[in-house]
N, C-alpha and C positions, 0 to 999 in steps of 0.2 A: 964833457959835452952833455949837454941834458937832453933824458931822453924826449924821442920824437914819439909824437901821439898821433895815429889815425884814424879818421873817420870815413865810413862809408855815406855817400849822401849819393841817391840812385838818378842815375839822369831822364830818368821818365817822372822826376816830379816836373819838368817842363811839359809834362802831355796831361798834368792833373789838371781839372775843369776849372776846381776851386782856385788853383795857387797862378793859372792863366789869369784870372779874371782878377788878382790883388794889383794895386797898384805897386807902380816902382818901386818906391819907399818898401812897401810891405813884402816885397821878396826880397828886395835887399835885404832887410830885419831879420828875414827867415836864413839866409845863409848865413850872416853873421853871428847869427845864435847858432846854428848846427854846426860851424866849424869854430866856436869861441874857445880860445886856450882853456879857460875853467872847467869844461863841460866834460860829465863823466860818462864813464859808456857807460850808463843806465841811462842815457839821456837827459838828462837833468843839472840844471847849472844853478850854483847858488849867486845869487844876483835880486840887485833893484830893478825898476826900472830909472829913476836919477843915475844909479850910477853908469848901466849901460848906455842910455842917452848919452851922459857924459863922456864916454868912447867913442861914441860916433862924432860927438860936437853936434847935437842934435840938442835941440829945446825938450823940454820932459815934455810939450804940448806935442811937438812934432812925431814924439816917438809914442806916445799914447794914440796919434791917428793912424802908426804905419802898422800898433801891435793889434788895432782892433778886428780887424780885419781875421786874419789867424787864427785872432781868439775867440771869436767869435763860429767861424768854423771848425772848431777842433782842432785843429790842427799842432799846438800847442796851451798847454793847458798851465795857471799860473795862479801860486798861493801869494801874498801880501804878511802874511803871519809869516811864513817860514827866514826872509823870502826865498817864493823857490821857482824858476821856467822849469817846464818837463814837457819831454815832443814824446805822447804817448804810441807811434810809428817807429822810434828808432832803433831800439831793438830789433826791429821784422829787419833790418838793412844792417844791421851790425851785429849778427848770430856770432856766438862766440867758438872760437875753431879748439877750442878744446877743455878740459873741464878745471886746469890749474886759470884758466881764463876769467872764469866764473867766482873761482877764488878771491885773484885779485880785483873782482868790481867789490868786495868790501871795505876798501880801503876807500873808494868816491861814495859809497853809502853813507858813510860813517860822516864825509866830508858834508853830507846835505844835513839842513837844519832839521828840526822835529817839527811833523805842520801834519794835517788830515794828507795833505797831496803827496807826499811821498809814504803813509800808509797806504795810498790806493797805486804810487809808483811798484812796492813790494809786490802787490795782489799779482799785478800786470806783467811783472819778471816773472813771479811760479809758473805763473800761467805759460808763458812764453818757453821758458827751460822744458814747461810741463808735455811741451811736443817731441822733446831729443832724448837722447838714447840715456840708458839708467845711470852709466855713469859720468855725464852731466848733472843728471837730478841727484844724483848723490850728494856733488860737489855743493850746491846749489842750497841744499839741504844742511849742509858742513856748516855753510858757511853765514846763512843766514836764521836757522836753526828753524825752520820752516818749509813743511813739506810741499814737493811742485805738483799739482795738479794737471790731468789733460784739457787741453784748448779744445772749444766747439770749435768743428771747420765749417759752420755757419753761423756766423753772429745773429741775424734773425731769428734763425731755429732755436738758437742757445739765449734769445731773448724772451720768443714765446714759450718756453720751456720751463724757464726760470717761474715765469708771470700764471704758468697752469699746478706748479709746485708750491707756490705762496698761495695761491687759490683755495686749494687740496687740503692746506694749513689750515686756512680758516673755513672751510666748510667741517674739518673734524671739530675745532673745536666751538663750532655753532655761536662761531663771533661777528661780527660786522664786516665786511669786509673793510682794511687797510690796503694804503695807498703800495703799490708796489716797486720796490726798488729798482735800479739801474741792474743793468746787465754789467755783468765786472768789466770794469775797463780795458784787458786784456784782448775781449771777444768783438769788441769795435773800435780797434786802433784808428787813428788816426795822423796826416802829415806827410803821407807819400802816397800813390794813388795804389788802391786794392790791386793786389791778382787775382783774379775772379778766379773760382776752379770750378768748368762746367761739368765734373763729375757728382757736385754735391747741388743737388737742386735746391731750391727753397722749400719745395714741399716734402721733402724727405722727412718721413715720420720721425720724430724725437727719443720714438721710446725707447731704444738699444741704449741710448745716451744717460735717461733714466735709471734703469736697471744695475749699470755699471759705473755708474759717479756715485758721489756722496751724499748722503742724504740732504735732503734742504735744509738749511740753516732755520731755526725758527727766533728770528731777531726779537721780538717782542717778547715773549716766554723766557727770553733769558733775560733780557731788563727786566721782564717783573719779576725775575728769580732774585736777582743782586737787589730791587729795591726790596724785597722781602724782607731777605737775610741780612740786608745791611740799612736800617733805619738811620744808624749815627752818619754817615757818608752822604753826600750830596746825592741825591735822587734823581734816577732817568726821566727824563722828562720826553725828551723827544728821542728815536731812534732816526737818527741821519743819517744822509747814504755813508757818511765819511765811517760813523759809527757801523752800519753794515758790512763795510768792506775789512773793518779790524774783524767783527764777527768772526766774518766766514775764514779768514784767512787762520784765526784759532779752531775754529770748527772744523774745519779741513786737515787742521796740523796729523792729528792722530784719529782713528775707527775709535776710540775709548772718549774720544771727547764730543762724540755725534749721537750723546743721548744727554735730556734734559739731568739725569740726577747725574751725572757728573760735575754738573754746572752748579745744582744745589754745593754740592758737598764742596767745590771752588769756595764758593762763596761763604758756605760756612765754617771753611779753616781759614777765611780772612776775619769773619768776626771774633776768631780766636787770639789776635794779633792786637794790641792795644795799641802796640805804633801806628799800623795804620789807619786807626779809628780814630788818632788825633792826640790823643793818651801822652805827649811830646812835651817840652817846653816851649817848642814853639807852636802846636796845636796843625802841625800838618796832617790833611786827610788825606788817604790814596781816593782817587774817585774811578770811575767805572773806566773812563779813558785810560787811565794808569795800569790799572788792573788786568787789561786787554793787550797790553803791549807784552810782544815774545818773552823778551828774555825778564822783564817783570813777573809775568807769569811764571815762568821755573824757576826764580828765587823763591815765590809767596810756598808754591809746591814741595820745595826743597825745605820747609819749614825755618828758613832761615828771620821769620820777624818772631817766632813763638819763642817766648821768654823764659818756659818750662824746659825748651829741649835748645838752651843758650843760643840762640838766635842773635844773629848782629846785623847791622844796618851799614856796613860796608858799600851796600851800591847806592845810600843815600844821599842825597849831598851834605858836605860838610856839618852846616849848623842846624842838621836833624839829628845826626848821628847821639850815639849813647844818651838817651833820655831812657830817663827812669821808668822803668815799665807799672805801669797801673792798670787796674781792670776792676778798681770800684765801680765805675759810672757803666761797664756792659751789664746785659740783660742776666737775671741768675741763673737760667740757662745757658747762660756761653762763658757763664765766668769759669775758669782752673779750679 
C-alpha cells in the first residue's frame, strides 16, 4: 500500500481578504497546487505550468489567468528555470511534530531542481525551524548542513531593521548609498492569512533584536572581495536579492564567517585551485554562484580541488573530472 501524505491547509484562508477577492478558477488553482500528489512538505512542487494545466485539462491561457492572480499577491511564488511552484506560508501550517521530521524533508529537497527560488525556499525553512526548540534546529542543521537562525516576530520591525543595518554599512564606509535588499522571505510569508500577535507592536524598538542576531551581511564587500581575488572567473556584476539571500544564508552558517577576512582567505584558497579557474580540458569555471552554494563550499574548504594536497574532483560532473592540473596561466603569486 503506498504511503499516505498529509497536508495541513488552515480553513481561515476562506476569511483571507486577498484569496476572497480571486476568482473561481484561481482558488481552485490554489488548492489544487496545496494538496498536489508531487508537493513536498517544504512547500514546493516541481512542476510546469503546461504540464499542470495539462491535469486540470485547462488551456495553458486558462491557467496563466487563474495563476496571476496568487502570483501576483504573494501568495505563491514561481521560478521558470527551475521549474519550481513554492507557497512561501506553508510551512507556518505544516510545523514539523518532531525533529526525525525535519530529517526526512531532505529527501523532497533533493527532489526540487537548482534555481535562485529554492536558495531563498532554504533561507525561509532556517528561518522557520529557527523559532523551535534546539533539538529541531539541530536536526535541521544535520540535515541541511546549514545553521537555523531566529525569526523576527515582526516583519516590518525586521524589515526596517535590516534597511537601518545596510545604512550603518555604508555610512562607515563613506559610500553612496545602495539600493536595499528585501527583507528575507521567511519574515513576510505569505498564502494563508497572518496571526497578528497584539503583544508585539509595530513600534517596538529593534534594538534587543540588534544586539543579539548576527552581524549584517556586507553583500557588496564580498563581491568585490571574490572579483579581487578571482580576476580569471566571471566577475560580479550585480549583487541580486537571489545572490543575497545565498549570502546571508553562508554568513550566518558559522560566527567565524561574519568577518570580511575570512571571505578574503575563501577566495584565496579558491585561486589556489586551477580546476576551478578553468585549468580543465573542458575549461569549466566555478563562478561566484557555485562557490556560495553549502556543500560546494566545504569541498573548496576541505581542500579537496588543490592538487598539492591530492585533491579530486569527485563531486564534479562526470566530463570535468581528472583533468590535468596546470597553474601556468595563475598570477606568480598564487602559483605552488
Amino acid at each position: 500500500m503506498a504511503r499516505l501524505k498529509y497536508r495541513k491547509i488552515s480553513p481561515y484562508i476562506w476569511n483571507d481578504r486577498k484569496f476572497k477577492k480571486f476568482p473561481e478558477k484561481a482558488q481552485f488553482l490554489m488548492l489544487f497546487m496545496l494538496t498536489h500528489p508531487n508537493m513536498t512538505p517544504l512547500g514546493a512542487v516541481r512542476a510546469n505550468m503546461p504540464g499542470l494545466a495539462c491535469e486540470l485539462k485547462w488551456t495553458l491561457e486558462a491557467f496563466a489567468e487563474a495563476f496571476r492572480e496568487p502570483c501576483t499577491q504573494g501568495m505563491v511564488k514561481h521560478d521558470e528555470e527551475g521549474p519550481l511552484f513554492w507557497f512561501p506560508n506553508f510551512l507556518k501550517h505544516n510545523l514539523p511534530e518532531s525533529p526525525n521530521v525535519i530529517k526526512s524533508w531532505a529527501g523532497g529537497w533533493h527532489e526540487l531542481p537548482e534555481c535562485d527560488l529554492k536558495e531563498e525556499l532554504l533561507e525561509h525553512a532556517a528561518c522557520t525551524v529557527g523559532g523551535l526548540s534546539d533539538p529541531f534546529q539541530k536536526a535541521f542543521s544535520e540535515a541541511f548542513d546549514v545553521d537555523c537562525r531566529q525569526p523576527s516576530p515582526d516583519p516590518i520591525a525586521n524589515q526596517e531593521q535590516e534597511q537601518e543595518q545596510e545604512q550603518e554599512q555604508e555610512e562607515d564606509t563613506n559610500t553612496s548609498p545602495t539600493t536595499v535588499g528585501d527583507a528575507p522571505a521567511c519574515d513576510s510569508p505569505a498564502g494563508f492569512p497572518e496571526e497578528k500577535n497584539p503583544a508585539t507592536p509595530l513600534e517596538e524598538e529593534p534594538e534587543p533584536a540588534k544586539k543579539s542576531g548576527p552581524k549584517p551581511c556586507p553583500f557588496q564587500k564580498i563581491a568585490d572581495a571574490y572579483n579581487r581575488n578571482l580576476p580569471q572567473l566571471p566577475q560580479v556584476k550585480e549583487v541580486t536579492d537571489a545572490r543575497k539571500n545565498r549570502l546571508r544564508i553562508a554568513w550566518r552558517a558559522s560566527k567565524e564567517r561574519q568577518t570580511l577576512k575570512w571571505w578574503e582567505e575563501y577566495f584565496q584558497l579558491v585561486a589556489r585551485c586551477p580546476f576551478l579557474l578553468g585549468e580543465s580540458k573542458r575549461g569549466w569555471k566555478a563562478g561566484f554562484d557555485w562557490l556560495l552554494t553549502p556543500t560546494n563550499m566545504v569541498k573548496v574548504r576541505e581542500r579537496n580541488f588543490l592538487p598539492e594536497e591530492g585533491g579530486n574532483n569527485e563531486s564534479l560532473p562526470p566530463e570535468l573530472r581528472n583533468a590535468p592540473p596546470q597553474n601556468d596561466s595563475l598570477p606568480p603569486e598564487l602559483r605552488g
